[in-house]
C-alpha positions as CSV (number, residue, x, y, z in Angstrom):
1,X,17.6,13.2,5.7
2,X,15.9,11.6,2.6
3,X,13.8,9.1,2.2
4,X,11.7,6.5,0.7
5,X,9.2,7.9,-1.8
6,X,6.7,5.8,-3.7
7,X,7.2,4.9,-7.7
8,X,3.6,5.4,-8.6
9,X,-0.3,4.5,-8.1
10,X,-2.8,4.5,-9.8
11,X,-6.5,4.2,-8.3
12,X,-9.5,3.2,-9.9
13,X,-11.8,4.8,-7.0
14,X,-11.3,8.5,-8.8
15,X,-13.4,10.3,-10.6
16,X,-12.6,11.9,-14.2
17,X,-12.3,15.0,-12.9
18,X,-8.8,14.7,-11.8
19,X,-7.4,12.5,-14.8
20,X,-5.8,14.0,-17.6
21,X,-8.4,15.7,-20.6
22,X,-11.2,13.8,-18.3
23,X,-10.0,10.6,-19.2
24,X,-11.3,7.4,-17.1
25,X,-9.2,6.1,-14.3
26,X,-7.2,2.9,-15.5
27,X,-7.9,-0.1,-14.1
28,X,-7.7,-4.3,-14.7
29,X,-11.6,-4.2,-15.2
30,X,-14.6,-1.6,-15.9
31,X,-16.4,-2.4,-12.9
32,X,-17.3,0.7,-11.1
33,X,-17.1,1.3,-7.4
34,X,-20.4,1.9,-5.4
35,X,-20.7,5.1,-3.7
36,X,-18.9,5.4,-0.3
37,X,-19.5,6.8,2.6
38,X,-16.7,9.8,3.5
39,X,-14.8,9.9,6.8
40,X,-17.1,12.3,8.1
41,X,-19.8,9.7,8.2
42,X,-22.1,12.3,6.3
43,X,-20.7,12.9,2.8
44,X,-21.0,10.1,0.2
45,X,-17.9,9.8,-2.8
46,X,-19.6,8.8,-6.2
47,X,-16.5,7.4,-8.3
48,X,-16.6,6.9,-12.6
49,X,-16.4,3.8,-14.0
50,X,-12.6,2.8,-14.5
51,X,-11.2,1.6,-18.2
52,X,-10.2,-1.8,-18.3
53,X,-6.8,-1.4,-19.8
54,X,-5.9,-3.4,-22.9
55,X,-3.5,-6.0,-23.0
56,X,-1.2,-4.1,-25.3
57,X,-1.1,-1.2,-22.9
58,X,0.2,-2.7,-20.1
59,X,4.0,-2.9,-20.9
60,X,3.1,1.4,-21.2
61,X,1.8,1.2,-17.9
62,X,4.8,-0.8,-16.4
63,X,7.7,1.2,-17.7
64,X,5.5,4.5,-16.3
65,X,6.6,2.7,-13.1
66,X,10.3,2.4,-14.2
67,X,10.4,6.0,-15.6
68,X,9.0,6.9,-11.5
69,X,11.5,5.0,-9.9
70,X,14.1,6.3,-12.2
71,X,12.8,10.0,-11.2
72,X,12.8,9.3,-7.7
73,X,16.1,8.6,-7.9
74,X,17.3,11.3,-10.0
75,X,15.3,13.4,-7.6
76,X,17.7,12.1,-4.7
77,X,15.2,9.8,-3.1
78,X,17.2,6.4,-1.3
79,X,14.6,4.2,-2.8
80,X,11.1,3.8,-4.1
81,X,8.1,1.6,-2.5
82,X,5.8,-0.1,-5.0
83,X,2.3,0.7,-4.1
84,X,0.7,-2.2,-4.4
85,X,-1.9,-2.1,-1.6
86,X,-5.3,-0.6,-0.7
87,X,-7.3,-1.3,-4.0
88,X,-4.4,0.7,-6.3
89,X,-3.6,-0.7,-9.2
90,X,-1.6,-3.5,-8.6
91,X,-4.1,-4.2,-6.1
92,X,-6.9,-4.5,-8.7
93,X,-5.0,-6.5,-10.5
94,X,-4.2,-9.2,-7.6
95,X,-7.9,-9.7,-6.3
96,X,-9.7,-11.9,-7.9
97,X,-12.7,-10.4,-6.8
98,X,-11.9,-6.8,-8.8
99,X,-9.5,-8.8,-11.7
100,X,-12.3,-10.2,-14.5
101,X,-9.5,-10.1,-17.1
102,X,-9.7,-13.0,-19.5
103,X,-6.3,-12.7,-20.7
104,X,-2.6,-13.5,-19.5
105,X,-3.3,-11.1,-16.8
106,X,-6.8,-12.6,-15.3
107,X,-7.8,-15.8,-14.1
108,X,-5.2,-18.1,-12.4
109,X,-2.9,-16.9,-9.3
110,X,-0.4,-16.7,-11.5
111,X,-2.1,-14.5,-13.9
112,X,-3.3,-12.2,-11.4
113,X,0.4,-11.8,-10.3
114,X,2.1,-11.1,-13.7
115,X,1.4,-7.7,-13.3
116,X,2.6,-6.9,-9.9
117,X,5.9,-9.1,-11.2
118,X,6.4,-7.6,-14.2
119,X,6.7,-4.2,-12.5
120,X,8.7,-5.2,-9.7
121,X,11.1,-6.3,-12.6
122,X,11.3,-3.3,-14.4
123,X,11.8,-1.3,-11.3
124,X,14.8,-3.6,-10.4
125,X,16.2,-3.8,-13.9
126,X,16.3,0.2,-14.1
127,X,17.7,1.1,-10.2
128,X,18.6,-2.0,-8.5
129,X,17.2,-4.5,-6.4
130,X,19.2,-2.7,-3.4
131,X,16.6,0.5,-3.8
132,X,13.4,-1.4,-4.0
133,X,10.7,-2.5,-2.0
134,X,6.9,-3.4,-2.1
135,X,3.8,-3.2,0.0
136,X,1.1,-5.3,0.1
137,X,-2.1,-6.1,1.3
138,X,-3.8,-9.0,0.5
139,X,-5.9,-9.6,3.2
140,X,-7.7,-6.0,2.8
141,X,-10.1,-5.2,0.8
142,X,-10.1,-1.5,0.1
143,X,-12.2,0.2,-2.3
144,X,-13.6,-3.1,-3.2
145,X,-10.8,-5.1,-3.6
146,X,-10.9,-8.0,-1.9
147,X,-9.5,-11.4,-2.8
148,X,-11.0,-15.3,-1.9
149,X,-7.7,-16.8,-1.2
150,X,-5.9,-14.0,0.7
151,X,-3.6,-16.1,2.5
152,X,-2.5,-18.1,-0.9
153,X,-2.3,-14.6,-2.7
154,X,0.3,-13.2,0.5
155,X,2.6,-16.6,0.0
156,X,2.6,-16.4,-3.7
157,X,3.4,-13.2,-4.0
158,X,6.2,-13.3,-0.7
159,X,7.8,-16.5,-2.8
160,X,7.8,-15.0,-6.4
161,X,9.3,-12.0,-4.7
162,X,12.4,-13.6,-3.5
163,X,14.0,-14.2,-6.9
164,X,14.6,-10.0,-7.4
165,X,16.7,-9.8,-3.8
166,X,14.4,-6.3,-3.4
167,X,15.2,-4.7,0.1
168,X,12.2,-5.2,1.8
169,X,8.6,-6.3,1.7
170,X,5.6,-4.2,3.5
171,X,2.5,-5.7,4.7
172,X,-0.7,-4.7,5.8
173,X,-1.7,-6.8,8.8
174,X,-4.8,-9.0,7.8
175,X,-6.7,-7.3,11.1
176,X,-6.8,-4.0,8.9
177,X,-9.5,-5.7,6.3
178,X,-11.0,-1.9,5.8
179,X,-9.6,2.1,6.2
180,X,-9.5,2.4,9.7
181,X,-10.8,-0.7,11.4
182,X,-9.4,-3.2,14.0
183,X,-11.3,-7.1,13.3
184,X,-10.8,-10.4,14.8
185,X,-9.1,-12.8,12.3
186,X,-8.3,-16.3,12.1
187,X,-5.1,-15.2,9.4
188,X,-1.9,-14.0,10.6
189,X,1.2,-12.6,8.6
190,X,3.8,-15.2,10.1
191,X,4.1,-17.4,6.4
192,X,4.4,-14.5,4.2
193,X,6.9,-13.6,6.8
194,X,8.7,-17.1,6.9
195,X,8.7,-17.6,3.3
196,X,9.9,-13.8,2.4
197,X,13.6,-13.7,2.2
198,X,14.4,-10.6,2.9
199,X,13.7,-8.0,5.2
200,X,10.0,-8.2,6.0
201,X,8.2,-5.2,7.1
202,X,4.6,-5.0,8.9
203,X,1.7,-1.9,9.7
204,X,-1.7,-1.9,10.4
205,X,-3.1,-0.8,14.1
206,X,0.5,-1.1,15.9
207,X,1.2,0.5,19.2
208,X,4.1,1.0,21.3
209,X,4.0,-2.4,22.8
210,X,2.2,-4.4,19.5
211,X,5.5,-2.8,17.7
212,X,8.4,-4.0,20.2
213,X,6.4,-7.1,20.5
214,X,6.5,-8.2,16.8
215,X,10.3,-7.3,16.7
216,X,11.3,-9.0,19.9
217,X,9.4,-12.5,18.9
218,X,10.8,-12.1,15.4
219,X,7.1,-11.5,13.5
220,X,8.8,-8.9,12.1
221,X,12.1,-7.1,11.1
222,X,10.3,-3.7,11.3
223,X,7.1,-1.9,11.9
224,X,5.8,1.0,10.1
225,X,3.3,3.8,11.7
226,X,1.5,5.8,9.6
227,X,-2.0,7.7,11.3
228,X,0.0,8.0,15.2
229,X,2.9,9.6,13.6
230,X,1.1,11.7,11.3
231,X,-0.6,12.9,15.1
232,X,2.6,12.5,16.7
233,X,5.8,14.4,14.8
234,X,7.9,13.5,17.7
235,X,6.5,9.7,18.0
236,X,9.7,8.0,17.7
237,X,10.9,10.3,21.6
238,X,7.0,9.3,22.8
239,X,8.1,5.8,22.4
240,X,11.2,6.2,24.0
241,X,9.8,7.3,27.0
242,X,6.4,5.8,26.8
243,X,4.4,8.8,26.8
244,X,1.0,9.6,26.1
245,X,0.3,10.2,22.2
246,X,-1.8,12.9,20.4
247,X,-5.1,11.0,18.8
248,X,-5.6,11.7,15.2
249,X,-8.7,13.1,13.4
250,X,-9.3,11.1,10.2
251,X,-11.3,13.7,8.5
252,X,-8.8,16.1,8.3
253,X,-6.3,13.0,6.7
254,X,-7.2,13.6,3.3
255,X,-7.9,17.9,2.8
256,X,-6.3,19.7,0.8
257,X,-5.4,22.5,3.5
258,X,-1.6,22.7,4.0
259,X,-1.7,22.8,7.9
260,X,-4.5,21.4,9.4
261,X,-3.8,17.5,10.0
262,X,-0.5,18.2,8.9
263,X,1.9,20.4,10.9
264,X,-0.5,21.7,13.7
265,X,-0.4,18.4,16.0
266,X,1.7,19.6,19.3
267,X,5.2,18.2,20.0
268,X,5.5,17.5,23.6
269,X,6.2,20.2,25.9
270,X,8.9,18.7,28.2
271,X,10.1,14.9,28.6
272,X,8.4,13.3,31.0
């Protein structure tokens, strides 16, 4: 069966190292990130300082996201999803509190949206709005990236989306502000989801019953699990028949080891 793959992302929280030649990481400012605290709870991540891109190198960055989509295609994928969540690229360039840009891509909403627009148009323009869709999460604030308007950033972005007819729009529920972590907040996801024409998708600490819960009282048109199912291979069966689920290890989410936190989570033995 194929799938959805992702058109491309680009994070400023990296460290020359793993660019190209040593390069910097690419970024809508040259602020660097503060040293972080790894999943461990013992290890801290030091990060390089990001370029601040130009404003002539931007239409290169956002036909590297058409050539993706293109690729993805070519490489039999259904669709692409357009990262633009979690403090990636897009991301930096929708928060006002990472975007210091001066220039047609800083300042105003609308300005901190051209970006994110722009690419979503190229996209469209070189596979079709019918293979397309988006997440989002402007209510986060991963790796730094936060915004002071979150709310108005969601319904700008769920309106301006509406003109390209993309398939669907994925959203990160405003509860999930960092990696990990369940809060109490006063925002909820039901404008974005109102004003969003098309399907509109939702993820961020779901269960069993948060998931049918949001379908059945129309919140949602679908739910997306990520660290359950990673724990979970046959999670979609668990659900049916409401069984008990694996917990994940977060330390082991991100290692480069090709079977531990990967394949080595147990199915279950019998149906219960």
């Amino acid at each position: 069966m194929t799938k959805y793959g992702i058109a491309l992302t680009i994070v400023k929280c990296s460290n020359v190292a793993f660019q190209p030649n040593g390069q910097a990481p690419i970024s809508s400012t040259d602020k660097p990130l503060k040293p972080q605290v790894r999943a461990n709870g013992i290890d801290v991540a030091t990060f390089a300082p990001p370029r601040r891109l130009e404003t002539d190198e931007i239409p290169s960055i956002i036909n590297d996201f058409r050539i993706a989509a293109r690729n993805a295609i070519e490489a039999g994928f259904d669709g692409v999803e357009i990262h633009g969540a979690h403090g990636y690229l897009i991301d930096q360039f929708l928060k006002d509190q990472v975007n210091d840009r001066t220039d047609k891509y800083g300042g105003s909403l609308e300005n901190r949206c051209r970006f994110a627009v722009e690419v979503v148009q190229a996209v469209v323009d070189e596979i079709g709005a019918d293979k397309v869709g988006i997440r989002l999460s402007p209510f986060a604030s991963y790796s730094e990236a936060a915004d002071s308007n979150p709310e108005v950033l969601g319904m700008y972005m769920a309106n301006a989306l509406n003109k390209f007819g993309i398939v669907y729009c994925h959203v990160v529920e405003p509860r999930m502000v960092k990696l990990g972590e369940k809060f109490e907040t006063p925002y909820s996801l039901r404008p974005m989801r109102d004003a969003f024409k098309g399907t509109f998708m939702v993820a961020g600490g779901y269960n069993r019953e948060d998931g049918n819960n949001a379908i059945s009282t129309g919140y949602a048109d679908l739910v997306a699990y990520g660290r359950i199912f990673l724990s979970n291979p046959d999670l979609p069966r668990r659900f049916e028949i409401d069984a008990p689920l694996n917990k994940y290890n977060r330390e082991t989410f991100y290692i480069s080891d090709p079977v531990i936190g990967y394949s080595d989570y147990p199915f279950l033995q019998s149906d219960m």
